[in-house]
C-alpha positions in Angstrom: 86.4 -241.6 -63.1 82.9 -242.2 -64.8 85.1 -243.7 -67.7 86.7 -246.2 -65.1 83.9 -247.0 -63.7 81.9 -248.1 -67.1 85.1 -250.0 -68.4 84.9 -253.9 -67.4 87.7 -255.2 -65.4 89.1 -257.0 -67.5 89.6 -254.4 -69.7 91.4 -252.6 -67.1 93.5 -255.3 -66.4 94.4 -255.6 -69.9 95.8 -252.1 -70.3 98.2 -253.4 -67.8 99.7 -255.4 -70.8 102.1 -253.7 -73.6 103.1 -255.2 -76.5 106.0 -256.9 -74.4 104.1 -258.4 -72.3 103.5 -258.0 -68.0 105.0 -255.2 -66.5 105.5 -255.9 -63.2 107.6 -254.5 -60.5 109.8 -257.7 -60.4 109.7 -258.2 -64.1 110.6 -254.8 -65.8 113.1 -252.1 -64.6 110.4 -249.2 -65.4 109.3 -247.9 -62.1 105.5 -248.0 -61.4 102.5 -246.2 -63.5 99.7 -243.7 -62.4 97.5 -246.1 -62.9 99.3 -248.5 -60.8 99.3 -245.9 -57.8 95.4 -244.9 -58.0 93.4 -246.3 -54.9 91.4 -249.8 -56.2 87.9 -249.4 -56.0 85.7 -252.0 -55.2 82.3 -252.6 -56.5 80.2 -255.0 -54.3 79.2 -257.4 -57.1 78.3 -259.8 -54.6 76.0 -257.6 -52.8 74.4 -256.4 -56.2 73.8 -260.0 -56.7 72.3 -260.6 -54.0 70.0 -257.4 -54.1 69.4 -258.1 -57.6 68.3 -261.9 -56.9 65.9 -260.5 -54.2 64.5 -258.4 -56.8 64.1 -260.8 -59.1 62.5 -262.8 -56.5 60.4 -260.5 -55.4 59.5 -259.3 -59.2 58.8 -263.6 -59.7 56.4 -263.5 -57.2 54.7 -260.3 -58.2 54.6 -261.6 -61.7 53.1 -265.1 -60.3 50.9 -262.9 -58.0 49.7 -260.9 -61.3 49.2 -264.0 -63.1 47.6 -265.5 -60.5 45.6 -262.4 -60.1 44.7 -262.1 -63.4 43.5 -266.2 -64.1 41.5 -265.5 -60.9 39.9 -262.3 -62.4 39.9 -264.2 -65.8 38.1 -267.2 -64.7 35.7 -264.9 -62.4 35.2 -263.4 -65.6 34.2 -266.3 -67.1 32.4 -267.6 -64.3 30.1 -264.0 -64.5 29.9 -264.5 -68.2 28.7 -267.8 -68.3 26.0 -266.3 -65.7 25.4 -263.9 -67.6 25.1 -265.9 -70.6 22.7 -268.4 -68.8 20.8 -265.5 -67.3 20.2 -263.5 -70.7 18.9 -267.6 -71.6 17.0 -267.7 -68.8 15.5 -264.5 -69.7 15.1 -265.1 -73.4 13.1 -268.7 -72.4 10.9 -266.5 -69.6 10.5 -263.3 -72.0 9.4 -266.5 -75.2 6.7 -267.9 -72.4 5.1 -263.9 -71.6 5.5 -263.9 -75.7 3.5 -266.9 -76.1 1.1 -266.3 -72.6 0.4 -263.1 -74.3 -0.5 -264.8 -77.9 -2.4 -267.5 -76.1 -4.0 -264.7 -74.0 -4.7 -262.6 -76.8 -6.3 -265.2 -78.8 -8.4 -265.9 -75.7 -9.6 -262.4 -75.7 -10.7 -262.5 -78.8 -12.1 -265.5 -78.5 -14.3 -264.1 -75.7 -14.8 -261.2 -77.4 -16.2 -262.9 -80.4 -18.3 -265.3 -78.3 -19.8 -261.9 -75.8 -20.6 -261.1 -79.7 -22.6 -264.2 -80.5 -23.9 -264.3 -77.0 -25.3 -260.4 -77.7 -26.9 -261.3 -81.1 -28.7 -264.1 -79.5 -29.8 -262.4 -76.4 -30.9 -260.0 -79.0 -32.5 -262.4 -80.9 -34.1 -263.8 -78.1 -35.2 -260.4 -76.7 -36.8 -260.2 -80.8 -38.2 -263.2 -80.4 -39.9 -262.9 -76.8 -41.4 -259.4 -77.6 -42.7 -261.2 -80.8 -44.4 -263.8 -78.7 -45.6 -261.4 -76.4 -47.2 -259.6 -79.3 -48.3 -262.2 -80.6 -49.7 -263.8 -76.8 -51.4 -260.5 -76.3 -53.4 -260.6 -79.7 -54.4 -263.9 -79.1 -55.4 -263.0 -75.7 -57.6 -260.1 -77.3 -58.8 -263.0 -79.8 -59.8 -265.4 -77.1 -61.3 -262.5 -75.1 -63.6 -261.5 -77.8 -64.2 -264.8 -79.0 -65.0 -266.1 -75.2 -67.8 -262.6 -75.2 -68.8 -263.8 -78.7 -69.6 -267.4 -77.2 -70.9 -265.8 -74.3 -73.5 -263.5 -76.7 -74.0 -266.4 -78.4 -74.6 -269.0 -75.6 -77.2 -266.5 -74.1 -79.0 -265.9 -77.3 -78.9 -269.4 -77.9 -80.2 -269.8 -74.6 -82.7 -267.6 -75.5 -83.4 -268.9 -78.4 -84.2 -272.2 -77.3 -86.0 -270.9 -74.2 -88.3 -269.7 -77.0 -88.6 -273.0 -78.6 -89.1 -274.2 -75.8 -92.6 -272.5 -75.3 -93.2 -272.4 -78.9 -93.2 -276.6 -79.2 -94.9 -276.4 -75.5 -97.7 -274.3 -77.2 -97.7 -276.4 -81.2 -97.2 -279.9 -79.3 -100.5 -280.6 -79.6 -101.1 -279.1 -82.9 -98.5 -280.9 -83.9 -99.7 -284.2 -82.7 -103.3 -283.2 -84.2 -101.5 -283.8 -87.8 -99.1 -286.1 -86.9 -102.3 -288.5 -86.3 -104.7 -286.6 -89.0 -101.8 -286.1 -92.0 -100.0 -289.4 -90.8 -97.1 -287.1 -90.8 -94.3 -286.8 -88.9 -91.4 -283.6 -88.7 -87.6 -284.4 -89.0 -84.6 -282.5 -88.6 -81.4 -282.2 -90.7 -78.9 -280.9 -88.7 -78.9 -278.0 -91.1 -80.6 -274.4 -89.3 -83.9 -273.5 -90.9 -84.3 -276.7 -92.5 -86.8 -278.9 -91.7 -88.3 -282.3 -93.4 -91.8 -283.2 -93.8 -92.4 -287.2 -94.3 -96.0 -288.6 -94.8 -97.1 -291.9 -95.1 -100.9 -293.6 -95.7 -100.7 -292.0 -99.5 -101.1 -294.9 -101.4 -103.2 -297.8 -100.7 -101.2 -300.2 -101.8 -98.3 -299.2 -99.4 -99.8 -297.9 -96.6 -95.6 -297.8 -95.5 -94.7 -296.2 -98.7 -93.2 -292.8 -97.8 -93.3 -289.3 -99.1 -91.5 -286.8 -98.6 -90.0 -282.8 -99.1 -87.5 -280.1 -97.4 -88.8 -276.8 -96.8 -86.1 -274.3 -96.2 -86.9 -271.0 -93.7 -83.7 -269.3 -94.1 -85.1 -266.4 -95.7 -88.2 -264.4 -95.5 -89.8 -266.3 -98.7 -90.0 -270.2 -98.2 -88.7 -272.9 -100.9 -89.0 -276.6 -101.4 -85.4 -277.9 -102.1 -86.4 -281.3 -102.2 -89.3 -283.9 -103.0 -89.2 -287.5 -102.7 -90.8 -288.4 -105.4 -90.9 -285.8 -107.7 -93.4 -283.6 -108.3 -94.7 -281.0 -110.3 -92.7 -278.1 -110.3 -95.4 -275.5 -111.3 -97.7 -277.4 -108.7 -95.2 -277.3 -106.2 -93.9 -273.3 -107.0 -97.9 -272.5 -106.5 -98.1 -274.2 -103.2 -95.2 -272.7 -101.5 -96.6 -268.8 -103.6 -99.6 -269.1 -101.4 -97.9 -270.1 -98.4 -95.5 -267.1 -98.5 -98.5 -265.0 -99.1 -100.7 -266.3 -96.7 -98.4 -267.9 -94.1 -100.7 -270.8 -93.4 -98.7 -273.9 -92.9 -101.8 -276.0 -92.4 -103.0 -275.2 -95.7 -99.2 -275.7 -97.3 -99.3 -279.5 -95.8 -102.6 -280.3 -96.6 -101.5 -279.4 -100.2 -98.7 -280.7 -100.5 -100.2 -284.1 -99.0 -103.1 -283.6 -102.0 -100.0 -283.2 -104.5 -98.7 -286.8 -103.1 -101.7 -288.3 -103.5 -102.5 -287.1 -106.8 -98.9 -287.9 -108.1 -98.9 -291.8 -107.1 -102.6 -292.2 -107.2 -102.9 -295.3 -110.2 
């Protein structure tokens, strides 16, 4: 039966055929075959078509369903890739501007960082400098402290002083006006401490005007002569000013020395 089945119709037909050709109830005086007698069977090859034309419909459309399917999931594929492509972009420009912010935010630090440095040395500098000058304003404040007492000391001894000299010309005003007129002297000062000048005039009587002069210096205990105008004798002169250190009479020194002017121009 199985054997039937899988043998094509034409086959089937064609075992109806001998060697002499149809055998047919009207054509040959055989009587009928087996074969002839078995029940036909009928396949539904129209029905098959049509089932198998559904399924290849229906196997069309799931094929242009998976196609579609798959250029939609294709090109949504592409679509995320491209995003994904433009994002990692996006993220490589963003993560090369932190790159750079941090390089540019580094080099800032340091650059503060070197300038708090520079800043530090100079406060320290400055805070060198400052506690030199305050040093150095205290000392001179000490200085001018004990230079303003020293003035001070001074000014009231000078005071003093010239309180004294005060009285003392009060008291040899006179005495010193007695040989002013009787010496034709007069006293000058230098400008020089314990030095005083001597100048006498009416020595010779040709020039009544003719001047004559000496310095006697009182810085020390002994008195000298530094200088005579003119000249004199310097043994005559060293004995004068011997007897006046002894004897401490300045009358008797300028009446000598007046003697000694006399006796040096006299003709």
């Amino acid at each position: 039966m199985a054997a039937v089945m899988n043998t094509p119709s034409h086959a089937r037909f064609d075992a109806s055929f001998g060697a002499g050709g149809l055998r047919g109830p009207y054509l040959t005086p055989d009587p009928p075959s087996m074969v002839d007698q078995l029940p036909s069977i009928k396949f539904g090859f129209d029905d098959l078509r049509d089932r198998m034309a559904r399924f290849t419909q229906r196997f069309d459309d799931f094929i242009e369903q998976g196609r579609k399917r798959v250029l939609e999931e294709r090109n949504h594929f592409r679509m995320n890739m491209s995003e994904i492509q433009e994002s990692q972009r996006s993220r490589r420009r963003e993560l090369e501007d932190i790159s750079n912010k941090s390089i540019a935010h580094e080099n800032t630090l340091a650059k503060e960082a070197q300038e708090h440095e520079e800043m530090q040395q100079q406060i320290e500098e400055l805070d060198i400098q400052r506690q030199n000058h305050e040093a150095h304003r205290d000392d001179l404040r000490s200085q001018i402290s004990s230079l303003q007492k020293a003035i001070h000391t001074r000014r009231q001894a000078q005071h003093h002083h010239q309180r004294q000299l005060d009285n003392q010309a009060r008291h040899n005003r006179p005495e010193l006006q007695f040989w002013e007129s009787h010496l034709c002297m007069r006293i000058e000062g230098l400008g020089i401490d314990d030095r005083i000048k001597f100048v006498y005039t009416h020595i010779d009587e040709r020039d009544w005007d003719r001047q004559c002069a000496f310095e006697l210096n009182m810085e020390t205990k002994d008195y000298q002569v530094v200088a005579v105008e003119p000249a004199l004798d310097d043994e005559a002169v060293d004995a004068v000013v011997e007897r006046l250190n002894e004897t401490r009479d300045l009358a008797s020194f300028l009446k000598a020395m007046r003697a000694l002017f006399a006796a040096s121009i006299r003709p």
